[in-house]
N, C-alpha and C positions, 0 to 999 in steps of 0.2 A: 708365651702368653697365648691363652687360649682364648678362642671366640667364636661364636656360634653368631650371627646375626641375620636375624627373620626378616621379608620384606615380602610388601604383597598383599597386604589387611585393604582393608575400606570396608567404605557403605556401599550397599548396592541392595538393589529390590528381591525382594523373592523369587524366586527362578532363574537368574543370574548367579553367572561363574566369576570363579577367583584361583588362579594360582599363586600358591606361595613358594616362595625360598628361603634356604637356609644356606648361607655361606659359612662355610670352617675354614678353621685356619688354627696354627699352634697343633692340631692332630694328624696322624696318619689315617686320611679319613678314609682311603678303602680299607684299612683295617677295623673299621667301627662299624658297627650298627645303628643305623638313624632312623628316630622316630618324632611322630606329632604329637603330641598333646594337648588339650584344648581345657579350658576352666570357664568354665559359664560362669554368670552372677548367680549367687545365691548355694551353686555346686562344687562340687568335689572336683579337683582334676583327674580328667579322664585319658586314657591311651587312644589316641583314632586309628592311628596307623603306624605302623613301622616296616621297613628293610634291611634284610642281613647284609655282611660283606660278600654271601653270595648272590645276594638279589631274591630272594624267598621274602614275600610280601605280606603283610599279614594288615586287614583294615575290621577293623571292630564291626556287628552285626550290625548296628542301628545307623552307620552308611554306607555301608556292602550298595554297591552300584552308581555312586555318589560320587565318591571320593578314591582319588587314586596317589599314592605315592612310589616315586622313582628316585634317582640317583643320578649323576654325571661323575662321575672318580676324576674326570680330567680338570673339572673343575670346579672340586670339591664342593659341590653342590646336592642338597637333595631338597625335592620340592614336592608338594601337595596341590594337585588338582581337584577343585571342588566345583561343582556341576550341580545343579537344581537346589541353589541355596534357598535353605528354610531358614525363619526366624528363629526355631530353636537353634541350630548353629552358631548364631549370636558367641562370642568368646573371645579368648585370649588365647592364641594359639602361639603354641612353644616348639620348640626343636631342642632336640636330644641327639644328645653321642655316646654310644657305650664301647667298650672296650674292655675283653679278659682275657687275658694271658696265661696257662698256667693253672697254678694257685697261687701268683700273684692277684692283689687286690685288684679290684673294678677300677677304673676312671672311668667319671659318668658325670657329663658339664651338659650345662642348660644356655640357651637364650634368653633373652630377656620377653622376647613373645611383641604378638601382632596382632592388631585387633583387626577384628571380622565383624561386620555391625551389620544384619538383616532387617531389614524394614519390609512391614506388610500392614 
């Protein structure tokens, strides 16, 4: 049984931080690559950030200095640091697990997601 679960969301005012977590379980989670994704209202869901299983970081242009994503393999954890929250941030933020083997198929499990509410 596999589980991804988010924790970490709230309200909080404009310029105020948040760190999230994502606890796994049921994967071999340093063997996956973990990522955030966020869904605003009214938008598309978006990629923000993700890390390999070697630790190579990749965070999308429009929070490049914002937003930081890490990893703990010891305790299968990977979390998102967010720093000068804006109200566009506002979202549903998800966590992702990927895994490819091969040319065996992907396994690719989702959270159920966290909310992030900016107020200004």
């Amino acid at each position: 049984q596999v589980q991804l679960v988010e924790s970490g969301g709230g309200l909080v005012q404009a310029g105020g931080s948040l760190k999230l977590s994502c606890a796994a379980s049921g994967i071999i989670f340093s063997e996956n690559a973990m990522s955030w994704y966020r869904r605003a209202p009214g938008k598309q869901r978006e990629l923000v950030a993700r890390i390999t299983r070697s630790f190579t970081t990749f965070v999308t242009y429009s929070v490049k200095g914002r937003f930081t994503i890490s990893r703990d393999n010891a305790k299968n954890t990977v979390y998102l640091q967010i720093n000068s929250l804006k109200p566009e941030d506002t979202a549903v933020y998800y966590c992702n697990s990927y895994y490819k083997s091969g040319s065996r198929p992907a396994a690719d499990y989702w959270g159920k997601g966290t909310q992030v509410t900016v107020s200004s």
